[in-house]
C-alpha positions as CSV (number, residue, x, y, z in Angstrom):
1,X,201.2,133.1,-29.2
2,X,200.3,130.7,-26.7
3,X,198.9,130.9,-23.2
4,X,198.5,129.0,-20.1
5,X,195.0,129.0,-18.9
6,X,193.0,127.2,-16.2
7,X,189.2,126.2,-16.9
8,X,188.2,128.3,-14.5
9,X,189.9,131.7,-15.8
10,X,188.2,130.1,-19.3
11,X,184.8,130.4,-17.6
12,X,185.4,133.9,-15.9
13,X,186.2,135.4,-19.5
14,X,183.2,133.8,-21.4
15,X,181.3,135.1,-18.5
16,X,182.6,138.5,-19.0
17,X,182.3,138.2,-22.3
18,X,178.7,137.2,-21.7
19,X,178.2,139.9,-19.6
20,X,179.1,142.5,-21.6
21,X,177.6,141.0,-24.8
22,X,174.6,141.5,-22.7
23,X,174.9,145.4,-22.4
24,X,175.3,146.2,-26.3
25,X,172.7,148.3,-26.9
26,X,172.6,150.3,-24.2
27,X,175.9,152.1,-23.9
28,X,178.0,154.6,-26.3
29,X,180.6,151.8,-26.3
30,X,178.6,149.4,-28.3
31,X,181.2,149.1,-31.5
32,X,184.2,148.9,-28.9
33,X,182.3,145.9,-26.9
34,X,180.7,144.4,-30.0
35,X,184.9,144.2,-31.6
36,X,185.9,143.1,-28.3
37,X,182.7,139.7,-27.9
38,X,183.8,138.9,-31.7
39,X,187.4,138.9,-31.1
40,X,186.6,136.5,-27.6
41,X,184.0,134.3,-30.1
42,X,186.5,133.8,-32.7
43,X,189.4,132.7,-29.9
44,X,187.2,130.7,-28.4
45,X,186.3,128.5,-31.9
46,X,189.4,128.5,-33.6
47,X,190.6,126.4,-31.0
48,X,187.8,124.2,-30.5
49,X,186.8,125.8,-27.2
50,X,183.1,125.4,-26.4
51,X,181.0,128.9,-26.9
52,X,180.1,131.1,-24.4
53,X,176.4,130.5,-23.3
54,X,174.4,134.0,-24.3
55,X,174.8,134.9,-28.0
């Protein structure tokens, strides 16, 4: 599957994704966020994409 995808939607999901990483620990939807941050992670390296700044 491929995507178009501007840097700044990029940006807005790896701050999402920061976001919510940030919040895992304090909610009952830790395992569903925790899948979700690993799923974003592994996109975001297997195509050479910079990582997100909070891990």
């Amino acid at each position: 599957m491929q995507i178009k995808i501007t840097k700044e939607q990029l940006e807005a999901i790896k701050d999402l994704t920061d976001d919510i990483s940030s919040m895992i620990g304090c909610g009952e939807a830790d395992e569903r966020w925790e899948k979700q941050v690993k799923l974003i992670d592994k996109m975001l390296s297997d195509n050479k994409l910079k990582p997100r700044a909070f891990k």
